[in-house]
C-alpha positions as CSV (number, residue, x, y, z in Angstrom):
1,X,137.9,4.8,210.1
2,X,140.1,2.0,211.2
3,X,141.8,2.6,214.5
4,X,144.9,0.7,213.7
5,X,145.6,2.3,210.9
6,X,147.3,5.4,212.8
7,X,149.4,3.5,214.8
8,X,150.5,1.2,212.5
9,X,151.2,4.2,210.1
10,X,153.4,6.3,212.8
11,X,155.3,2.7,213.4
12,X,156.5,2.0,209.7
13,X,157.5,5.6,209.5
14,X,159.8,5.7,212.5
15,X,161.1,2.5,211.7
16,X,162.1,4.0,208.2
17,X,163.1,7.8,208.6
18,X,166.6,8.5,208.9
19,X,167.9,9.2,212.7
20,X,170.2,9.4,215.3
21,X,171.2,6.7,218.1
22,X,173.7,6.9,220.4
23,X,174.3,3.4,222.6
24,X,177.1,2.7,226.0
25,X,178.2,-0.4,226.1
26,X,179.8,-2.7,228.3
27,X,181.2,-6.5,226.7
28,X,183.6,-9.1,226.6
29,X,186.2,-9.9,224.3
30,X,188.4,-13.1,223.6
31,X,190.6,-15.0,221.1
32,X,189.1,-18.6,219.7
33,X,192.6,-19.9,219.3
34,X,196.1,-18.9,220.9
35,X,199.1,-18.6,218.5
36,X,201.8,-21.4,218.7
37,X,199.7,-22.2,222.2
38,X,201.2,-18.8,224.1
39,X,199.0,-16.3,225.3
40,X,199.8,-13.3,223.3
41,X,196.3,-12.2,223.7
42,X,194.4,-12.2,226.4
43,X,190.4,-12.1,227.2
44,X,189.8,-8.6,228.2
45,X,186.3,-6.8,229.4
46,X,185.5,-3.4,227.1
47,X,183.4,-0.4,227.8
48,X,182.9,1.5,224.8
49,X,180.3,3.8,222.6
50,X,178.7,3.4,219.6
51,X,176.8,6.3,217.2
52,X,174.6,4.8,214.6
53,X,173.0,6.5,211.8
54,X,169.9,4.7,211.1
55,X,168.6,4.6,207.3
56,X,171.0,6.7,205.8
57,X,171.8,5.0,202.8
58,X,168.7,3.5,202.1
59,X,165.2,2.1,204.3
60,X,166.8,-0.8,206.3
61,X,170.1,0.3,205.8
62,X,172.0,1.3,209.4
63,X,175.7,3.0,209.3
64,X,177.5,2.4,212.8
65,X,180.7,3.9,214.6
66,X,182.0,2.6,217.7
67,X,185.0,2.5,220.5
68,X,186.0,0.3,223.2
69,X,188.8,0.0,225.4
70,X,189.5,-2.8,227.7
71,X,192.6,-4.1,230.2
72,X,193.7,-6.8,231.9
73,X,196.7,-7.3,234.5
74,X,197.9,-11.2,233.9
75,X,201.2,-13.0,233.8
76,X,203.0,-14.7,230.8
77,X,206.1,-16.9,231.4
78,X,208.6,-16.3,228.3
79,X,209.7,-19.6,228.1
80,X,209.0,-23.4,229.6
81,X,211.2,-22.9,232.4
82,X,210.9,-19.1,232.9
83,X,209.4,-17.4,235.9
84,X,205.9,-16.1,235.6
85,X,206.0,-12.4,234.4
86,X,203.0,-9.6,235.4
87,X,201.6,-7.7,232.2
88,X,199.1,-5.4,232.0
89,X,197.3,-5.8,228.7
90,X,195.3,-3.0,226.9
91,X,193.0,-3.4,223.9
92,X,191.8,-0.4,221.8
93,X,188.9,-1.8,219.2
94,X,187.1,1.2,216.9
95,X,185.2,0.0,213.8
96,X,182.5,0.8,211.4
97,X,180.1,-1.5,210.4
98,X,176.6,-1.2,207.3
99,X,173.9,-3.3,208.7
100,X,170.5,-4.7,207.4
101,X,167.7,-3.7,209.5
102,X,165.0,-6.3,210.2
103,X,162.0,-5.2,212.1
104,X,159.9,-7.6,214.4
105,X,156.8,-5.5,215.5
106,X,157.2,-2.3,215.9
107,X,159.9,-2.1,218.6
108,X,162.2,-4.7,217.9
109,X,164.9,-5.1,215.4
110,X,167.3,-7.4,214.5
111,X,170.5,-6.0,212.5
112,X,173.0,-8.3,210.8
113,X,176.4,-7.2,208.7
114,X,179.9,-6.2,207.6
115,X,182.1,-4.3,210.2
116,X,186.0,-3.5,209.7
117,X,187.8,-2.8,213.0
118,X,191.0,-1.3,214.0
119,X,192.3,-2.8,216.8
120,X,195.3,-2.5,219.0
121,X,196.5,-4.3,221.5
122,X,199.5,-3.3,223.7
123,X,201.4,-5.6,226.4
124,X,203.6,-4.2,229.2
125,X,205.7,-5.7,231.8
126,X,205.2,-4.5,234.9
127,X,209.0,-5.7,236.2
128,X,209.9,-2.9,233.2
129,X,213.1,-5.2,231.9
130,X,211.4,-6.5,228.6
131,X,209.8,-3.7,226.1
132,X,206.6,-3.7,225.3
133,X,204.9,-5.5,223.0
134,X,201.8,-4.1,220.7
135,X,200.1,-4.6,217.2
136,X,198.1,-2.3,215.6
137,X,196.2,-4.1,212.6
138,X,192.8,-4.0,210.7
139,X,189.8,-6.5,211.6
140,X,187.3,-7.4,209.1
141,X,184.4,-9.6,210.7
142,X,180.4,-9.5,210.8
143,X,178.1,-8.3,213.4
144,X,174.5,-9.1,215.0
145,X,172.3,-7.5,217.3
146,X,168.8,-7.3,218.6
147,X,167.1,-4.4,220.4
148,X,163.9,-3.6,221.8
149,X,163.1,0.3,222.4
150,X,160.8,2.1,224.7
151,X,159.8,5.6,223.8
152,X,163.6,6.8,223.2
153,X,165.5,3.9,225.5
154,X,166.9,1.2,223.6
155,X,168.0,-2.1,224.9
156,X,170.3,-4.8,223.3
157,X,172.7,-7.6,222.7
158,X,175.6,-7.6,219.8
159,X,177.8,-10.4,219.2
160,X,180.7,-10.2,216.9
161,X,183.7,-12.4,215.1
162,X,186.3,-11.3,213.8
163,X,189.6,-12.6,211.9
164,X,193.0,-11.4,212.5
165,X,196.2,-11.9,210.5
166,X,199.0,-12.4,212.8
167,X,202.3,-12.8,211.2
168,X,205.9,-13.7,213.5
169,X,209.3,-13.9,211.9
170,X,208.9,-17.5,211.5
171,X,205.0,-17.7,210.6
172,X,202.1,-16.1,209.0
173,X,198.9,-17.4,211.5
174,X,195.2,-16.5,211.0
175,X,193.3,-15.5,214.3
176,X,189.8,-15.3,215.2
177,X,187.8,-13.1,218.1
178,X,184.5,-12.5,218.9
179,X,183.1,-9.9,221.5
180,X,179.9,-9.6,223.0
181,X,177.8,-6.8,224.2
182,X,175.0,-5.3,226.2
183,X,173.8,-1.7,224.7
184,X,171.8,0.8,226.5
185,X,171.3,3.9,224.4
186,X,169.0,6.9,223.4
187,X,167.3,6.4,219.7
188,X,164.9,9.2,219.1
């Protein structure tokens, strides 16, 4: 009798049957490059969830669904001799995302993959004498984590990029953002 064997045999099968997780998260979200240099978009902190079902399609293959939601109060001046305006900015980012599970021992994993998001973002003026502004559009980008687990607590960091088409009257411009997260979350 070898007294690994058990262990090492009650390991590979959690780390392949199909489960459950269910993660908070709390992250930070910004825009590589500005637009025409104005600050249409604004670097915003989320809180959010995320459900992931872990080796449903296949052993190593991880289905996630999440939601954040984020604001910001700032000012934007309309023009180069405007006055300074106060906004109040809100972001709305849900996506799903297939991931490839990596395991490194038998608590730790390291997921990378494709995620498509839909995000919307919403500016309003706080003097109320402009409209608002907001943009609803669909974010492809990839995503990678690491977690380490404890019995059924789960800890980890994601980082994500994605690219956004943003198109004016006068120009079609590609975007990039990337968020960041720290998960805490139950994983039976």
């Amino acid at each position: 009798e070898d007294v690994t064997k058990g262990p090492l045999w009650i390991g590979d099968r959690r780390r392949r049957r199909r489960s459950w997780a269910l993660d908070a998260r709390v992250g930070y979200q910004s825009f590589f490059v500005q637009p025409s240099g104005d600050t249409l978009f604004h670097p915003t902190a989320l809180v959010g969830a995320q459900l992931e079902g872990q080796n449903l399609l296949a052993p190593g293959l991880s289905v996630q669904a999440d939601l954040a939601l984020g604001g910001a109060r700032t000012t934007v001046s309309p023009g180069p001799y405007a006055e300074t305006l106060p906004i109040d900015f809100l972001m709305v980012v849900g996506g799903v995302g297939l991931s490839t599970d990596w395991w490194l021992g038998a608590d730790t994993r390291v997921q990378v993959g494709p995620r498509l998001s839909a995000v919307y973002l919403r500016r309003d003026f706080v003097d109320g004498a402009h409209p608002h502004q907001d943009l609803f559009t669909l974010s492809p980008g990839l995503s990678a984590s690491v977690d380490h687990r404890w019995s059924t607590l789960r800890v980890g960091l994601t980082a994500r990029a994605h690219y956004l088409h943003y198109a004016t009257a006068v120009e079609d411009q590609s975007l990039g953002f990337g968020e960041g997260y720290i998960t805490v979350g139950y994983a039976p």
